[in-house]
C-alpha positions in Angstrom: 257.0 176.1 198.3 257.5 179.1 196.5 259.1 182.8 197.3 257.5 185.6 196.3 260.1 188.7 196.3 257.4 191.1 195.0 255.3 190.4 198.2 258.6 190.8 200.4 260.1 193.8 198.8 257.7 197.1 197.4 260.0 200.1 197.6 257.5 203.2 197.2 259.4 205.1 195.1 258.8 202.5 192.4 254.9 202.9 192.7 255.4 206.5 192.3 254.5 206.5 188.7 251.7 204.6 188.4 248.1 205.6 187.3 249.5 209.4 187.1 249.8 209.8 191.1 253.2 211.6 191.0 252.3 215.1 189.0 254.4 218.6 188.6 253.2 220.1 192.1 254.7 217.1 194.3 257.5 217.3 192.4 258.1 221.2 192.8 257.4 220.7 196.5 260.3 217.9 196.9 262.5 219.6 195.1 262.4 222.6 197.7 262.5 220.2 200.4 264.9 218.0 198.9 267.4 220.9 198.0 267.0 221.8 202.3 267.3 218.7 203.1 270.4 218.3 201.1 271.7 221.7 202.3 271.2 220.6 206.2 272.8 217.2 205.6 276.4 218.9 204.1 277.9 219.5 207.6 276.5 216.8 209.4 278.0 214.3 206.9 281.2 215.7 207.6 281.4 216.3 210.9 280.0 212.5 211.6 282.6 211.2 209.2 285.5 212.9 211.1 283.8 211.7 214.1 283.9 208.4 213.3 287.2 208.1 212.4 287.4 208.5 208.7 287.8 211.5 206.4 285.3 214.1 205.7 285.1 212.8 201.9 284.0 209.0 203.2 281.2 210.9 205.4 279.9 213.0 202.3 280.2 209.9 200.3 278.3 207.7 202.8 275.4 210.8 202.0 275.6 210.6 198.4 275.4 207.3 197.7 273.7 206.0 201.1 271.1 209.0 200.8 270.2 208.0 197.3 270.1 204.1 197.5 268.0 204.3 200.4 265.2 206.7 199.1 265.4 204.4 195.7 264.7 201.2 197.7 263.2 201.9 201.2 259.9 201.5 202.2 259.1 204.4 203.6 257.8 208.2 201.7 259.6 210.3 203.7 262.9 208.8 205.2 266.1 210.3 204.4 269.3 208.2 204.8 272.7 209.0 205.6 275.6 209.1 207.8 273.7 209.4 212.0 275.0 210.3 215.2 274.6 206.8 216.7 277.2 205.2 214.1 280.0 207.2 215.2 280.9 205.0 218.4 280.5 201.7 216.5 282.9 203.2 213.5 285.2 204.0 215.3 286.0 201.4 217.2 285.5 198.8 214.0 288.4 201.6 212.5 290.5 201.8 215.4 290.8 197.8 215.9 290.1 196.3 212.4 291.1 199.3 210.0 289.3 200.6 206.9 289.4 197.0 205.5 287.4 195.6 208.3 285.1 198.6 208.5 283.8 197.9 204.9 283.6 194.4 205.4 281.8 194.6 208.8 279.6 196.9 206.9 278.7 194.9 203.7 277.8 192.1 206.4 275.8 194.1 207.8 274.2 194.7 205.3 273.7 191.1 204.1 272.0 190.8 207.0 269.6 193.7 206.8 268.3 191.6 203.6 268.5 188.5 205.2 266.6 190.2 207.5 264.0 191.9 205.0 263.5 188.6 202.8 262.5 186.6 206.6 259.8 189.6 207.5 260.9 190.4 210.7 260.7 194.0 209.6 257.5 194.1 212.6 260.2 192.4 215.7 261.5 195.5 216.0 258.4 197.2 216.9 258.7 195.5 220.0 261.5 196.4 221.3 260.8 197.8 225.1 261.7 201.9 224.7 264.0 202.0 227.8 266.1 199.8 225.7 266.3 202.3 222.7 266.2 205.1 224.8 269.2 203.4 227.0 271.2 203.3 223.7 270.2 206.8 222.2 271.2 208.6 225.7 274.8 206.0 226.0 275.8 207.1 222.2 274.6 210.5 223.0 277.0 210.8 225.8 279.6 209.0 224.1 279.8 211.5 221.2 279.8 214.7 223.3 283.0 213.0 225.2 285.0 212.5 221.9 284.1 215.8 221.0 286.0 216.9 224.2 289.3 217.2 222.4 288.2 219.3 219.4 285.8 221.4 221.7 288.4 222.7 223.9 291.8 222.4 221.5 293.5 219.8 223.5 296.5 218.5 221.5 297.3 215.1 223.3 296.7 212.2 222.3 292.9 211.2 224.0 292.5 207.3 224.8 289.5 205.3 223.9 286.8 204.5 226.5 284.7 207.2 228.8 286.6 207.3 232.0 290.0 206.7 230.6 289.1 210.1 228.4 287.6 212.3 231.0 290.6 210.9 233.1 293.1 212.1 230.4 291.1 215.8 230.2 291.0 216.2 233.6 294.8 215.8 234.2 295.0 217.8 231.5 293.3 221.1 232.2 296.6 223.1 231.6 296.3 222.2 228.0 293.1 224.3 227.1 293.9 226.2 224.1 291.4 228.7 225.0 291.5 230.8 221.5 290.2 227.2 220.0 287.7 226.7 223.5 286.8 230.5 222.9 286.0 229.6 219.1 283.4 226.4 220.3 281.5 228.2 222.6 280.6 231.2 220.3 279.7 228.6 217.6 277.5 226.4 220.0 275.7 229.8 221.0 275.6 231.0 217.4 273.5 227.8 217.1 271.3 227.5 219.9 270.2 231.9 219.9 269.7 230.7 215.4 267.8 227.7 216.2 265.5 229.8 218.5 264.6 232.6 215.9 264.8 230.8 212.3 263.7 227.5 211.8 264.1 227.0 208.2 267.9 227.6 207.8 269.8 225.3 210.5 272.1 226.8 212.6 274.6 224.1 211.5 274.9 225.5 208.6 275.0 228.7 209.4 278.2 228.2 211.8 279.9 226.0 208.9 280.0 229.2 206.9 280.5 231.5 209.3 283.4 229.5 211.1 284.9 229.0 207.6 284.7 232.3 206.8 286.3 233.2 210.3 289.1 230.8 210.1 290.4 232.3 207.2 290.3 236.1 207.9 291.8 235.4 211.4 294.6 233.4 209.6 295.1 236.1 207.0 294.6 239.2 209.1 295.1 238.2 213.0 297.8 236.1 212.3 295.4 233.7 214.9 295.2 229.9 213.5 292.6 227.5 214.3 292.8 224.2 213.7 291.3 223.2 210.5 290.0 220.3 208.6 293.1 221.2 206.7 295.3 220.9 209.6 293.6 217.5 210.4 293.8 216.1 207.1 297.1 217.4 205.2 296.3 215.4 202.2 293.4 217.4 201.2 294.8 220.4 200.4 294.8 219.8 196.7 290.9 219.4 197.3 288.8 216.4 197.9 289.5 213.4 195.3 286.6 212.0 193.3 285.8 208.4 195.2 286.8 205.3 193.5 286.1 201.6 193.9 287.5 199.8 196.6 287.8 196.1 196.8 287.9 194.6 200.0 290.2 191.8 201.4 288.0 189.3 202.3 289.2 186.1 204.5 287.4 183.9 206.5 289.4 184.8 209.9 288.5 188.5 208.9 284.9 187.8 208.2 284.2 185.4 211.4 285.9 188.0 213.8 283.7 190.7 212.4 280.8 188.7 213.1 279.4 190.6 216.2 280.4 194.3 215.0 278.4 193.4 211.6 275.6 192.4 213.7 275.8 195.5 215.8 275.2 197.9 212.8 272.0 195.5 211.4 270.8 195.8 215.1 271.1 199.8 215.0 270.1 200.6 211.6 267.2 198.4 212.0 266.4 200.3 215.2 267.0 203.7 213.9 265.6 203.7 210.4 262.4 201.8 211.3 261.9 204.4 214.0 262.3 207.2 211.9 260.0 205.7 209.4 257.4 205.2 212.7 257.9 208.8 213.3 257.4 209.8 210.1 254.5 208.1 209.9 252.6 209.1 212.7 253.2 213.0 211.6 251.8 212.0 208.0 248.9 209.4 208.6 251.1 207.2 205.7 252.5 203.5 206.4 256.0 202.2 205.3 256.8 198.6 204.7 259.3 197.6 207.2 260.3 194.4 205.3 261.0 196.5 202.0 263.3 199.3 204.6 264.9 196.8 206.0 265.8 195.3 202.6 266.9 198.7 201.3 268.7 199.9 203.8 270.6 196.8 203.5 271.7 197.5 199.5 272.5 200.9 200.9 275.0 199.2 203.2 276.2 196.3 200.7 276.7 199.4 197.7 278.5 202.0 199.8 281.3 200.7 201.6 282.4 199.7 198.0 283.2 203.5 196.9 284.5 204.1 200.5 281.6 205.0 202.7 280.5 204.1 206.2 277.8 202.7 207.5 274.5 204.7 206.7 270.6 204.4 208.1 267.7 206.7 208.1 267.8 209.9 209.8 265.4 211.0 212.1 266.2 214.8 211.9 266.7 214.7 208.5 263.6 213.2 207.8 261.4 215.7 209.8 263.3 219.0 208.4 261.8 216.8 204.9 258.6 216.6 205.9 257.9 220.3 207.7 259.6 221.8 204.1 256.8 219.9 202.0 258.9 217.0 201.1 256.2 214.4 199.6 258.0 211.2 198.4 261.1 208.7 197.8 261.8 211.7 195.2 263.1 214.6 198.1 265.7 211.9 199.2 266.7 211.3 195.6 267.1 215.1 195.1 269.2 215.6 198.4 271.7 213.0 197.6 272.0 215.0 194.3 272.3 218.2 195.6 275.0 216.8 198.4 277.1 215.3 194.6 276.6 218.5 193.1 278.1 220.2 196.3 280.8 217.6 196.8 282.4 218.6 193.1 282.1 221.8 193.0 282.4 223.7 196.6 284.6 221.3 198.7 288.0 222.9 198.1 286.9 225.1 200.5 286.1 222.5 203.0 289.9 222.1 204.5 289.4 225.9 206.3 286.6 224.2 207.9 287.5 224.4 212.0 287.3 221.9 214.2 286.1 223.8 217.0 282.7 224.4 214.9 282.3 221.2 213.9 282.5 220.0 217.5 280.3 222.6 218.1 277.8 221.1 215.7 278.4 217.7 217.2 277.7 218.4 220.8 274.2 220.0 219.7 273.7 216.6 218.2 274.2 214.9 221.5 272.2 217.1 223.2 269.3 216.3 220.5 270.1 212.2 220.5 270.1 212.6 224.8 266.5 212.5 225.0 267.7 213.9 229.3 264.4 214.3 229.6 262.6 210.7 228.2 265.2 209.4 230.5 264.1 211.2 233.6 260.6 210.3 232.8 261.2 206.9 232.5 263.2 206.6 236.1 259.9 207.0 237.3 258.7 203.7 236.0 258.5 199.6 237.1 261.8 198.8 238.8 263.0 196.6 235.7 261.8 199.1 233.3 264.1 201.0 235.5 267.0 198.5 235.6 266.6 197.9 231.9 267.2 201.4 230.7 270.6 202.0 233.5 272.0 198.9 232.3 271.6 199.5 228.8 273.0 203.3 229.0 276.2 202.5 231.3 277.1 199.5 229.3 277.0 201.7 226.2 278.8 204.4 227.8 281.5 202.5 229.9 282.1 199.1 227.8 280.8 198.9 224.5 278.2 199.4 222.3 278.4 195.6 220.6 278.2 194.4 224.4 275.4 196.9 225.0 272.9 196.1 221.8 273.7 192.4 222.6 272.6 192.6 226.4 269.9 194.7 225.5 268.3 192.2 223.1 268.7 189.6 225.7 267.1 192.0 228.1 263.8 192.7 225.8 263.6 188.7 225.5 263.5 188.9 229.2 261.3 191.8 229.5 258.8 190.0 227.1 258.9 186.3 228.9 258.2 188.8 232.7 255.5 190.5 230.8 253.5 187.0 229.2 254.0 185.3 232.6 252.5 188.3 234.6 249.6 187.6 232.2 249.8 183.8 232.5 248.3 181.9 236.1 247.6 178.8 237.1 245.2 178.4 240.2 243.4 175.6 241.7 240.1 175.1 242.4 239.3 172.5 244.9 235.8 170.5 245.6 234.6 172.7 248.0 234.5 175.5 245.2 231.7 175.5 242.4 232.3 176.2 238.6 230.1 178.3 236.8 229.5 176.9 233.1 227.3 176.1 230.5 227.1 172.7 228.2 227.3 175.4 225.4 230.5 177.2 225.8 233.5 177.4 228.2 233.0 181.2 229.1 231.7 181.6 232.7 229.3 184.4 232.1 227.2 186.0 235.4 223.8 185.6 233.8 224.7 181.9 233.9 222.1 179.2 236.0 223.5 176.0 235.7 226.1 175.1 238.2 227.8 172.8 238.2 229.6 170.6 241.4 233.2 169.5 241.3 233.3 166.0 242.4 235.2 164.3 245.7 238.7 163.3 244.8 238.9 165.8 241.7 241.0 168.7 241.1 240.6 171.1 238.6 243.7 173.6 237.2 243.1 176.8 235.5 245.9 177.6 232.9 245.1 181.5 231.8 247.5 182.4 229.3 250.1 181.2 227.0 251.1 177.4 228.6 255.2 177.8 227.3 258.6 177.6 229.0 258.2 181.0 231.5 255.2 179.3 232.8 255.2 175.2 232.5 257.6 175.0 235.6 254.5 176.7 238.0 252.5 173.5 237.9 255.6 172.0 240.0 254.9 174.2 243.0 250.8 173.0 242.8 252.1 169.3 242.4 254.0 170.3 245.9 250.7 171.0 247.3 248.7 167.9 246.4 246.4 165.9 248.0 246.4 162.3 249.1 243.3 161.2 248.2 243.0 163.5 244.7 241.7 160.7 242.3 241.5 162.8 238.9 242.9 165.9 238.1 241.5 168.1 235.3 243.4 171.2 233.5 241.2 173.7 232.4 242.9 175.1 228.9 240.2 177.1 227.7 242.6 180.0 227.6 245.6 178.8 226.3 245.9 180.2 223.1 249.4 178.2 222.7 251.3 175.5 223.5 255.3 175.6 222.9 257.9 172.3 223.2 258.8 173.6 227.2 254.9 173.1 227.8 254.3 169.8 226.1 257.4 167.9 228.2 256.4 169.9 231.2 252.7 168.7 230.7 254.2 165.2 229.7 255.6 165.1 233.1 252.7 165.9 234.9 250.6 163.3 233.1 253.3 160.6 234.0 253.8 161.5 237.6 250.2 161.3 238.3 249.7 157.8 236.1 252.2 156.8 238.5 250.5 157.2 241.4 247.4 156.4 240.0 245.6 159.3 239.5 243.9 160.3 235.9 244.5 163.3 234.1 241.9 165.4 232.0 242.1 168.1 229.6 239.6 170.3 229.4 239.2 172.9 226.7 241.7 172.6 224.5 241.4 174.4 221.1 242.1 173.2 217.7 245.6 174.8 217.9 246.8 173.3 220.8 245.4 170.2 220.3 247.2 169.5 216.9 250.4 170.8 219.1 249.6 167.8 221.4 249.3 165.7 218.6 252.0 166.2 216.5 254.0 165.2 220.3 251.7 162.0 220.5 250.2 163.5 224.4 247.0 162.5 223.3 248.6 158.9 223.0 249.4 159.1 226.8 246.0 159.7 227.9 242.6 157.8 228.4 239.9 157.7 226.2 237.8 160.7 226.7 240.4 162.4 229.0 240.6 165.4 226.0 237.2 167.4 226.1 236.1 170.2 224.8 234.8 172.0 228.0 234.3 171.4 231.5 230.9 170.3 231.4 232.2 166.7 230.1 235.4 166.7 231.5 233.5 166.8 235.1 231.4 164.2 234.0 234.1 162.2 232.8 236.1 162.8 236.1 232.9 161.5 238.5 232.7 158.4 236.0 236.2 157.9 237.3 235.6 158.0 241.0 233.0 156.4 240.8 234.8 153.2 239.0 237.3 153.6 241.7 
């Protein structure tokens, strides 16, 4: 058997150029878009790598390089990658309890696994993930971030523990401690953004407040004599200006790599999540189609390539990729550009970067929470089914109050269980007994109302009706009929005209039935089975256990087959 890669993995930028389809007009308009895009992106790769736990340079890095790798290989027109919002809780735990070492491992892992991942098409699984899952995790991390921010937000100089309560614990003994010049400072940047946001679109109001807060910081120092706490302050060793990134080499051991297992697997989970949703989104405002398998696949070089010159863990972006697309952005060619525009920025302008305050950056980062929240999808859902209900509470407080590993974990295990309640509220078994009729033809199995042939079910038979998929959720309901049998039942027939599958669970469970009725001398049928479950049956040798002519096509026969039985007996 052969693999094909070029049928796995199609990035788009890579068709670009073919047949003359990329011309000087779609270029012009990514270049505007890109050069936005890349402008937007500055302090949000900053104030997500302090966030995390690592320097300002590793977040702008993690742009760079993430950004471009991930336009270059993706499978999507539009999505822009980078440093996001829901990596910051993940990052900085991996820092705080593995150090740098095991954050680039966990993230080179990760992306091993994003390949793996890519190269096994199961680029279209993550489609069906149930949206109070994702919206449990978006509104937990959402929360999360706008707690850490806490500190910065209101100039609180002790040390702030890890963990929701234990930090809302430690800032509400600590109220005394507001430096209000610095809480002063936060509000007027978070309203500088909001009243900006509401009046110009194009500019960010991000941006906007990184200047002006930069500006600020200095003239208050120089003139005021007032001092807010800076990126500077933060980071000492940056005062001599950012330092060009360099190669880094990871430690590798096989201790190191199995403890980093479940962390690795947590950031394949969430970029998966997050980048093919943005590519989803992107899509439905464009009419275009990305190739999951081929995202998947890039994102995951993105991730092997950019922990090796120091950066963090990167996906696609949702916001990004919308402020892309409303400023004309076109292609795999705007991401290129904004990676390039963020380089050209990082060696040139970010000396000025360490009078940066903090108190605007956390500024910044509590209007991303308040974006990620989605307060009022989650209202909207509490409306719903009780376990769509359940599902989305458990997923948000377990990502809030223990972990976001713990949570992605238990929330996979929850969409399995969502999906098995789902296929078994579609899959029944019933009984008809003698005293009912069965509507068929000697033509087909459907029972159509225009129908005038009925047909009788003999004394002594009884007939199940399997609607559905026949696999583990469901095998175990026959039990409850076999409860409820009768004495002097003679055949019994199982009507599988609407199984479209049969799994392992359903094959031993239907052995089972077949063996406990041959005990007590009563003959089983099966009546409509397709090709597909047949050969299932097969490859098990069930049709080995049965009596010639006790596998029919329909119920026509089967009947007949079943009164041939009685009668003999």
């Amino acid at each position: 058997m052969s693999f094909n890669l070029s049928g796995v993995f199609r990035p788009k930028f890579f068709g670009l150029f073919k047949k003359g389809k990329y011309n000087r007009q779609t270029f012009l308009s990514d270049l505007i878009a890109g050069v936005i895009v890349g402008v937007i992106a500055l302090p949000l790769a900053i104030a997500f790598g302090i966030a995390s736990g690592v320097t300002p340079q590793q977040g702008l890095i993690t742009a760079i390089v993430a950004g471009f790798l991930i336009s270059f290989f993706g499978g999507s027109n539009f999505l822009i990658g980078g440093p996001t919002g829901a990596f910051i809780v993940i990052v900085a735990g991996i820092v705080s309890q593995y150090g740098m070492q095991g954050l680039i491992i966990a993230s080179i892992m990760a992306g091993v696994i994003l390949v793996v991942m890519g190269l096994l098409k199961l680029g279209g699984i993550f489609k069906f993930i149930p949206y109070p899952i994702v919206v449990g995790f978006t509104s937990g991390i959402a929360l999360t971030i706008f707690s850490t921010q806490m500190k910065d937000f209101f100039g609180f100089t002790v040390d702030i523990p890890s963990g929701f309560i234990p930090q809302w614990t430690c800032y509400l003994t600590n109220l005394s401690n507001i430096n209000w010049i610095e809480a002063s400072a936060s509000f007027v940047f978070l309203a500088m953004i909001i009243i900006w946001g509401r009046f110009i679109k194009k500019i960010p109001g991000s941006l906007i407040v990184l200047v002006v807060g930069t500006v600020a910081s200095v003239l208050l120092d120089r003139f005021a004599g007032i001092e807010l706490a800076t990126i500077g302050s933060k980071f000492p060793e940056l005062a001599g200006g950012l330092p060009m990134p360099k190669p880094v080499v990871p430690q590798i051991s096989f201790d190191t790599v199995t403890s980093l297992v479940s962390p690795a697997f947590t950031i394949a989970v969430l970029c998966a999540i997050e980048s093919l949703l943005a590519a989803m989104v992107a899509d439905g405002v464009t009419g275009k189609h990305h190739n999951a398998n081929t995202e998947l696949i890039g994102q995951g070089i993105a991730n092997i390539v950019t922990p090796l010159f120091g950066g963090i863990p990167a996906t696609g972006a949702i916001a990004r990729t919308m402020a892309s697309i409303n400023n004309g952005g076109k292609t795999p060619v705007t991401g290129i550009i904004h990676a390039i525009v963020l380089l050209l920025i990082y060696l040139f302008l970010m000396p000025y970067a360490v009078y940066i305050p903090l108190s605007a950056l956390a500024a910044i980062l509590v209007m991303v929470a308040y974006n990620m929240s989605e307060w009022r999808t989650f209202k909207y859902l509490l409306r719903g089914d009780w376990a769509d209900v359940a599902v989305l509470l458990i997923t948000f407080f377990l990502t809030v109050i223990i972990d976001l590993t713990v949570a992605i974990e238990v929330g996979l295990l929850l969409a399995v269980v969502m999906f098995v309640r789902r296929v078994m509220q579609t899959s029944t078994i019933k009984v008809i007994s003698e005293d009912q009729r069965v509507a068929a033809t000697e033509e087909s199995e459907i029972v159509n109302p225009d129908d005038t042939q009925y047909l009788d079910i003999p004394e002594g038979v009884d007939v199940y009706e399997i609607d559905g998929p026949f696999f583990f959720g469901i095998a175990s309901t026959f039990d409850e009929f076999e409860d409820r049998r009768r004495r002097d039942v003679k055949v019994r027939i199982i009507r599988m005209r609407r199984v479209p599958f049969i799994d392992s669970t359903g094959v031993n469970n239907l052995r089972n039935i077949i063996d406990r009725n041959h005990r007590r001398g009563v003959k089983v049928i099966l009546s409509g089975v397709s090709d597909d479950v047949r050969s299932t049956l097969e490859k098990f040798g069930l049709d080995r256990k049965l009596s010639d002519g006790c596998i029919q096509p329909h119920i026509v026969p089967a009947l007949a087959r079943a009164r041939e039985i009685v009668e003999a007996k």
